[in-house]
VOPAGU-2260 file (C-alpha; in pm, 1 decimal, decimal comma):
REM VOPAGU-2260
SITE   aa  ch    i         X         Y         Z
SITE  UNK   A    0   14420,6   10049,6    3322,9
SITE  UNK   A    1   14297,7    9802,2    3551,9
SITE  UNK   A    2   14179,7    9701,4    3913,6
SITE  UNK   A    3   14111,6    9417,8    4117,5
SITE  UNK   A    4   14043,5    9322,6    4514,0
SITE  UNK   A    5   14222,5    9103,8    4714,0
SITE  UNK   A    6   13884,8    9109,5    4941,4
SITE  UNK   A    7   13715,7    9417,8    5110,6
SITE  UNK   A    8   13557,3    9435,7    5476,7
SITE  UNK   A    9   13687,1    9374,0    5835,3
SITE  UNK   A   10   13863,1    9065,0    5809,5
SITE  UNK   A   11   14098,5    9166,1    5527,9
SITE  UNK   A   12   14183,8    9445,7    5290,1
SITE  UNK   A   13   14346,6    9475,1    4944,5
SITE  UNK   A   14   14319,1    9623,2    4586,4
SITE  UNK   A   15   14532,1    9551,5    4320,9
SITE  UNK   A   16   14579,5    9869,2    4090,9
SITE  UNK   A   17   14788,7    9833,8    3703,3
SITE  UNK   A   18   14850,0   10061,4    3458,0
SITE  UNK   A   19   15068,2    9944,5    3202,1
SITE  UNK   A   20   15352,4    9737,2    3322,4
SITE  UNK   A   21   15285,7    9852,3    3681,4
SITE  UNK   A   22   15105,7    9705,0    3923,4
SITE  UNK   A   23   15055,4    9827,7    4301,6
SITE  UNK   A   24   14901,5    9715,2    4618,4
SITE  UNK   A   25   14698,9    9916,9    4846,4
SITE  UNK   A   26   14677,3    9800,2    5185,1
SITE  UNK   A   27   14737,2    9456,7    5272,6
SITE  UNK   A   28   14529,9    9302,4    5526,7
SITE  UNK   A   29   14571,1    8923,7    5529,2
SITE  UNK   A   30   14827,0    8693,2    5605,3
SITE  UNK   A   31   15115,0    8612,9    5425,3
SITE  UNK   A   32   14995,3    8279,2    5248,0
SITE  UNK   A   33   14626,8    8422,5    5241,9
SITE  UNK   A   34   14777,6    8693,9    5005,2
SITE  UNK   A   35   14970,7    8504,4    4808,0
SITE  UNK   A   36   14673,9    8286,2    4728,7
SITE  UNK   A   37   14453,6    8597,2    4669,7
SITE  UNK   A   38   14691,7    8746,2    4465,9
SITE  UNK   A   39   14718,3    8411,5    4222,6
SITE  UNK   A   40   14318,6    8396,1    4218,6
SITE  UNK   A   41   14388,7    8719,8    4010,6
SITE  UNK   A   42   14682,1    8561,7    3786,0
SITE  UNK   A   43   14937,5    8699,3    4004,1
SITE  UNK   A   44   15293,8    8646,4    4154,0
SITE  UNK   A   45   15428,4    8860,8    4476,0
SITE  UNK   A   46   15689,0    8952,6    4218,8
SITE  UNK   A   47   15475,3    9160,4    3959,5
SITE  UNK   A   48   15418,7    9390,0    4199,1
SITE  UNK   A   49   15605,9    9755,0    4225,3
SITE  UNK   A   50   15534,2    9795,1    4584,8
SITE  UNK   A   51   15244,6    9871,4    4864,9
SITE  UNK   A   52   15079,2   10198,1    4952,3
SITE  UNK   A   53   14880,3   10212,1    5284,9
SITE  UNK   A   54   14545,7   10394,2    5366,4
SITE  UNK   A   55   14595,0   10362,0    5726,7
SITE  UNK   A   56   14723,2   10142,6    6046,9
SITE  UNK   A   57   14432,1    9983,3    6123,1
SITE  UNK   A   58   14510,8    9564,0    6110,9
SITE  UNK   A   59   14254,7    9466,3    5808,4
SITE  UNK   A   60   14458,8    9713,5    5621,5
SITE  UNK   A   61   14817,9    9684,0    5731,1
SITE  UNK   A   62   14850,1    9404,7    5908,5
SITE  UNK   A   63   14975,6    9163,0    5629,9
SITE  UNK   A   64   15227,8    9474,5    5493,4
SITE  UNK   A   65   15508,3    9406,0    5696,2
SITE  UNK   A   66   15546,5    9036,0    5622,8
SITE  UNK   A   67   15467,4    9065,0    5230,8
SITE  UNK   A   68   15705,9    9364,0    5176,6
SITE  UNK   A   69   16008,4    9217,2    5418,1
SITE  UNK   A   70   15960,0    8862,9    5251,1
SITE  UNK   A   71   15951,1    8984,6    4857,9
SITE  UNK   A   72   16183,0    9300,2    4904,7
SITE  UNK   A   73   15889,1    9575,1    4825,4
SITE  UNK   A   74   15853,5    9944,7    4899,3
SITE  UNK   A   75   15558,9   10088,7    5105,7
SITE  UNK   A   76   15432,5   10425,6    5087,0
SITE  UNK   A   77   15227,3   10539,6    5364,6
SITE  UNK   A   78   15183,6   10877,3    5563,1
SITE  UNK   A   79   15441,5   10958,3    5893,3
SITE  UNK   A   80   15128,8   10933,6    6083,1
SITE  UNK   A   81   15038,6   10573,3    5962,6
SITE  UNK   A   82   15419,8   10515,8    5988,5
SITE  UNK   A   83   15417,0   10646,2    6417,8
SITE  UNK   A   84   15126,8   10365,5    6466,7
SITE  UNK   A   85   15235,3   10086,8    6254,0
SITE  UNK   A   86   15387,2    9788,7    6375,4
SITE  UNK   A   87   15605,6    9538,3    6204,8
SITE  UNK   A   88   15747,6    9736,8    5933,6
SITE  UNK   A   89   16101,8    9676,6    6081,2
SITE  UNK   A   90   16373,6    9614,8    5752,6
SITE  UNK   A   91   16089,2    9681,6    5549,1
SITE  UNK   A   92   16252,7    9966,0    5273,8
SITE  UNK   A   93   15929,5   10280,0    5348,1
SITE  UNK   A   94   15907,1   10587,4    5181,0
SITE  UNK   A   95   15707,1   10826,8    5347,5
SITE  UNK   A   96   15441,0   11018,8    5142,5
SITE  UNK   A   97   15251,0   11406,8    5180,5
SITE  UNK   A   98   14852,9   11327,8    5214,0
SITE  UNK   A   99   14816,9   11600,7    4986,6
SITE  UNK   A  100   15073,7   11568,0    4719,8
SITE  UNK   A  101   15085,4   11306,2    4405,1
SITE  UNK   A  102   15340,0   11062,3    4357,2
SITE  UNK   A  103   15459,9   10835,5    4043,6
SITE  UNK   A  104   15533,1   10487,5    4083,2
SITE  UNK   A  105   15647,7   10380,1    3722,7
SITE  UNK   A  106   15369,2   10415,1    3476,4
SITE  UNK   A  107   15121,8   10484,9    3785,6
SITE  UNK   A  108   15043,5   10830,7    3888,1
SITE  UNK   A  109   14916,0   10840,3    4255,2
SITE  UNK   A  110   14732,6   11089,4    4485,8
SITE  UNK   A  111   14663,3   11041,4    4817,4
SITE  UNK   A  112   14425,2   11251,6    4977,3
SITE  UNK   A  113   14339,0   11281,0    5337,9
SITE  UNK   A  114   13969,4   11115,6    5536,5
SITE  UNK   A  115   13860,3   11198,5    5826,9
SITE  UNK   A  116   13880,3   10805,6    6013,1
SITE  UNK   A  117   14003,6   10733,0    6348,6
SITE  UNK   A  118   14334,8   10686,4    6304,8
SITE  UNK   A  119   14668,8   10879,2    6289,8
SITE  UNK   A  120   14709,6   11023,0    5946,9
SITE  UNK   A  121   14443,5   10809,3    5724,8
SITE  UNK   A  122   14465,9   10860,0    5370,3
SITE  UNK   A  123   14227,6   10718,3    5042,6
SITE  UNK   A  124   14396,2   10759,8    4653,6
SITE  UNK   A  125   14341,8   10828,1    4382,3
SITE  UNK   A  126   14536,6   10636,4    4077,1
SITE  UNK   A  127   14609,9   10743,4    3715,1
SITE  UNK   A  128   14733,1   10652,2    3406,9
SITE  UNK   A  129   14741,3   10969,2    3241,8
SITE  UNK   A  130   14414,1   10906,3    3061,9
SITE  UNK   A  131   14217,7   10741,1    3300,1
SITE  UNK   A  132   14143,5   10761,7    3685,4
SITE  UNK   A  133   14028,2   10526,9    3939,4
SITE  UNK   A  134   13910,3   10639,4    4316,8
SITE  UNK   A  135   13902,9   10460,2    4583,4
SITE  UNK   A  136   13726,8   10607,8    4916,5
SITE  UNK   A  137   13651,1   10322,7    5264,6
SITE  UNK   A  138   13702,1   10395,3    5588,9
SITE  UNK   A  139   13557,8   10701,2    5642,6
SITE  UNK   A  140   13258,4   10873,5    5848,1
SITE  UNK   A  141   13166,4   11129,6    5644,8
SITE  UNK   A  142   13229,4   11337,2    5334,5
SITE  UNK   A  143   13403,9   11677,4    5278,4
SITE  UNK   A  144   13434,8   11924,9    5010,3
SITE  UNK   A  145   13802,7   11809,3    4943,9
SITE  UNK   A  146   13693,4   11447,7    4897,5
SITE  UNK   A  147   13414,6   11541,1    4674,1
SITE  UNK   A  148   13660,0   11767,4    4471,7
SITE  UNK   A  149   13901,1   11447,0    4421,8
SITE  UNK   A  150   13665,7   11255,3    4350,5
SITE  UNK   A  151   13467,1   11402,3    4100,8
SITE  UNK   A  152   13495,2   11302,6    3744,3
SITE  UNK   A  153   13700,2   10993,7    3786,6
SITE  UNK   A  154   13601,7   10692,8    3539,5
SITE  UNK   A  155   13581,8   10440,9    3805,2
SITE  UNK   A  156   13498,7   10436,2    4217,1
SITE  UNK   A  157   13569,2   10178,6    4472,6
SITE  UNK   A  158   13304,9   10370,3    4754,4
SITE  UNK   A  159   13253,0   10236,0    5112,3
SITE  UNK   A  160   12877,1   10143,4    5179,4
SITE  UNK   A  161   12936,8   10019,4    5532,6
SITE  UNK   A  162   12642,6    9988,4    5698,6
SITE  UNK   A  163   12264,2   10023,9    5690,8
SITE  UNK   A  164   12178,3   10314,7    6011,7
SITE  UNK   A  165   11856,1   10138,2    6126,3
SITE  UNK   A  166   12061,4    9728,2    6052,1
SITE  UNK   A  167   12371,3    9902,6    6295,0
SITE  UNK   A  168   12115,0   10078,0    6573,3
SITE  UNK   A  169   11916,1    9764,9    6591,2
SITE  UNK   A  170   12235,0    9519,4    6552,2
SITE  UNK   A  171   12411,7    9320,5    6781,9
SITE  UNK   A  172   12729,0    9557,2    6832,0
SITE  UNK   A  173   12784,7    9732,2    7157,9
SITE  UNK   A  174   12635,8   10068,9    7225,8
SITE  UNK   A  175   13028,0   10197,1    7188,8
SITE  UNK   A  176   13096,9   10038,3    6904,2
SITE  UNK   A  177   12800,7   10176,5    6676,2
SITE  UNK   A  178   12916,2   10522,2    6817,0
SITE  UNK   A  179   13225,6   10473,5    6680,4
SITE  UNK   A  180   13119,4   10306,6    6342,2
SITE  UNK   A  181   12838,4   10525,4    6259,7
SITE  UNK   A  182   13014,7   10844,2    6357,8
SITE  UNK   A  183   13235,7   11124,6    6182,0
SITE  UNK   A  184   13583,8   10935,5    6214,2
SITE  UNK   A  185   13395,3   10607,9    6164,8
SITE  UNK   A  186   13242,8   10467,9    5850,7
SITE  UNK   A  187   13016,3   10548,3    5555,0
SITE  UNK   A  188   12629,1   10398,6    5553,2
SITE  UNK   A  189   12495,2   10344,9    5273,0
SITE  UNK   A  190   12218,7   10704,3    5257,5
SITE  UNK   A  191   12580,1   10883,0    5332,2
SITE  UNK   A  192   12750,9   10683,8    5007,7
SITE  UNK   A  193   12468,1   10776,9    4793,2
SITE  UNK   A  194   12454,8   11150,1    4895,3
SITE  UNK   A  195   12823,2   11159,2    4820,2
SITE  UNK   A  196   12795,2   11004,1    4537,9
SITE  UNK   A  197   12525,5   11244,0    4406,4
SITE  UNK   A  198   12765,4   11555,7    4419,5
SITE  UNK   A  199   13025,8   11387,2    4231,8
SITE  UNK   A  200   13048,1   11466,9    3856,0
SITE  UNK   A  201   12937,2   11135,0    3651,7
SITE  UNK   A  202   13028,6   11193,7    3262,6
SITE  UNK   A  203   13296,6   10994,6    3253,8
SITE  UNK   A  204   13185,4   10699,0    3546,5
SITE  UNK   A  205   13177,7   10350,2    3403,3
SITE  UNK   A  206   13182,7   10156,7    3700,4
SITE  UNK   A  207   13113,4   10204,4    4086,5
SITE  UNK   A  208   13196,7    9909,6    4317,7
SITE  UNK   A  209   13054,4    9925,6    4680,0
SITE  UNK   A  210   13324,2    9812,0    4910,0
SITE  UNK   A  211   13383,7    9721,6    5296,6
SITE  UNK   A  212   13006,0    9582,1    5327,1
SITE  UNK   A  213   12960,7    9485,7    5675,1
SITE  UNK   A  214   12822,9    9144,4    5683,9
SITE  UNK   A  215   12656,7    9212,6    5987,3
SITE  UNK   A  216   12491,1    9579,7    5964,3
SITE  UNK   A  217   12421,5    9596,7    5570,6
SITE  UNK   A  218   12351,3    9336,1    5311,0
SITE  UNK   A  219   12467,3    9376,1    4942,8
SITE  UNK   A  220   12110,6    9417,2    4789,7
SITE  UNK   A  221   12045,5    9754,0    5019,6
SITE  UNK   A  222   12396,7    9910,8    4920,8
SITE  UNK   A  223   12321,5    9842,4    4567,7
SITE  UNK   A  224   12003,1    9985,2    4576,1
SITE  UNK   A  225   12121,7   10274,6    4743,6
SITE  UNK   A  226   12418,1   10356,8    4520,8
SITE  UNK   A  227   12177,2   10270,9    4159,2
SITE  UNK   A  228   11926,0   10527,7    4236,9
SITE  UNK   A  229   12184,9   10768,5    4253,7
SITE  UNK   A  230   12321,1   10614,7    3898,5
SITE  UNK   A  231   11997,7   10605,7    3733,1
SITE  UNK   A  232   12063,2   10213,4    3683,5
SITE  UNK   A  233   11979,7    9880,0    3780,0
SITE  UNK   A  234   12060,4    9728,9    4100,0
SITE  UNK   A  235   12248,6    9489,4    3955,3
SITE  UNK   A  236   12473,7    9708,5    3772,6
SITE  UNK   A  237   12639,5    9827,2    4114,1
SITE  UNK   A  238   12912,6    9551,2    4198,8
SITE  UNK   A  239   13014,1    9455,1    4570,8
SITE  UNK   A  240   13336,8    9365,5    4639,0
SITE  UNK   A  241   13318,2    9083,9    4898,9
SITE  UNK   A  242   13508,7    8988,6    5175,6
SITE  UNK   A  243   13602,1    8600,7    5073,7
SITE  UNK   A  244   13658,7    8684,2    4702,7
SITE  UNK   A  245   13716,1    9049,9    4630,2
SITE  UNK   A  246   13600,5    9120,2    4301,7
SITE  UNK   A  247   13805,6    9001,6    3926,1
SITE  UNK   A  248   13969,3    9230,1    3710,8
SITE  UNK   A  249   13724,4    9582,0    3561,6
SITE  UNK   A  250   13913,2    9774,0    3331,5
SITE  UNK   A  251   13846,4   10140,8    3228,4
């Protein structure tokens, strides 16, 4: 089992998930030629793909779905929440999925489990192979006890460090917006990632990525440090995904 990004952040969202011969999307948040360039940076065609799931409708998450799916015939699975608020998703073939309940797509086993974001019906997931399992958890403002059950002894983690508190209070965003960002429906910081990450069983962890670093509240050197003192590591060994490049292919 394997995983890659597409690119992680505001601008743009993606993560390529495979287990065996399967290979799935979640969220799509560029433009059509912007993914299909992404998606060759990892080795890849539109057409090894088995379809798209969807976290949420927000636009650096969906708003590339429609055009990828309609153009290259592939399913979506996303919540009837995240369905009510999408746009473009008109011929697109959808398949509408329980936040709480797993789902197989070919040699992938899936489970989508519900955040508390501001949006409709956001989900994160949770993907399997049978052996192995990989969790991925952005856009969110805060933990709960079901996320911290789901997530706990997975052998990989994709885990939103947003923002630094004191980089976002003393930033250059409007008074509203760091409301919304740094509150309960908004998005982790990095002290919240690493407190989170600290209740979560680690014996079989072998890689955490930070993802959805704001480039202008955080830096990648204070979510690193933030997430390896958790980890017991070195800074270094805690990955970013970026926003321009994603990150290559880890496997577990």
């Amino acid at each position: 089992m394997r995983f890659a990004s597409l690119g992680s952040g505001s601008d743009g969202n993606g993560l390529v998930v495979e287990a065996g011969s399967t290979r799935v999307l979640m969220d799509c948040g560029f433009g059509l030629a912007d993914s299909i360039a992404r998606l060759a940076r990892l080795k890849l065609e539109v057409s090894d793909l088995a379809g798209i799931v969807v976290t949420h409708e927000h636009g650096d998450h969906i708003g590339g779905v429609g055009r990828l799916a309609r153009k290259h015939r592939l399913p979506v699975w996303l919540t009837a929440g995240t369905l009510a608020m999408a746009q473009d998703l008109d011929g697109v073939a959808v398949q509408v999925i329980d936040s709480h309940a797993a789902f197989a797509v070919d040699d992938l086993e899936i489970q989508p489990y519900p955040v508390p974001h501001d949006a409709r019906e956001p989900v994160q997931f949770v993907f399997g192979d049978g052996q192995r399992r990989l969790g991925v958890l952005t856009d969110v403002g805060c933990s709960t006890p079901h996320i911290e059950a789901t997530l706990s002894g997975v052998d990989a983690l994709v885990l939103e460090c947003n923002h630094d508190a004191a980089m976002l209070d003393q930033g250059p965003y409007p008074a509203g917006l760091k409301r919304r960002v740094g509150g309960r429906f908004g998005h982790l910081e990095n002290a919240q990632s690493a407190a989170l990450l600290h209740t979560l069983r680690h014996d079989k962890l072998q890689c955490v990525m930070a993802a959805h670093v704001s480039r202008t509240n955080n830096t990648d050197a204070l979510a690193r440090r933030a997430l390896a003192e958790v980890l017991n590591c070195a800074d270094e060994e805690v990955r970013v995904a970026c926003q321009t490049a994603g990150f290559d292919w880890i496997c577990i």
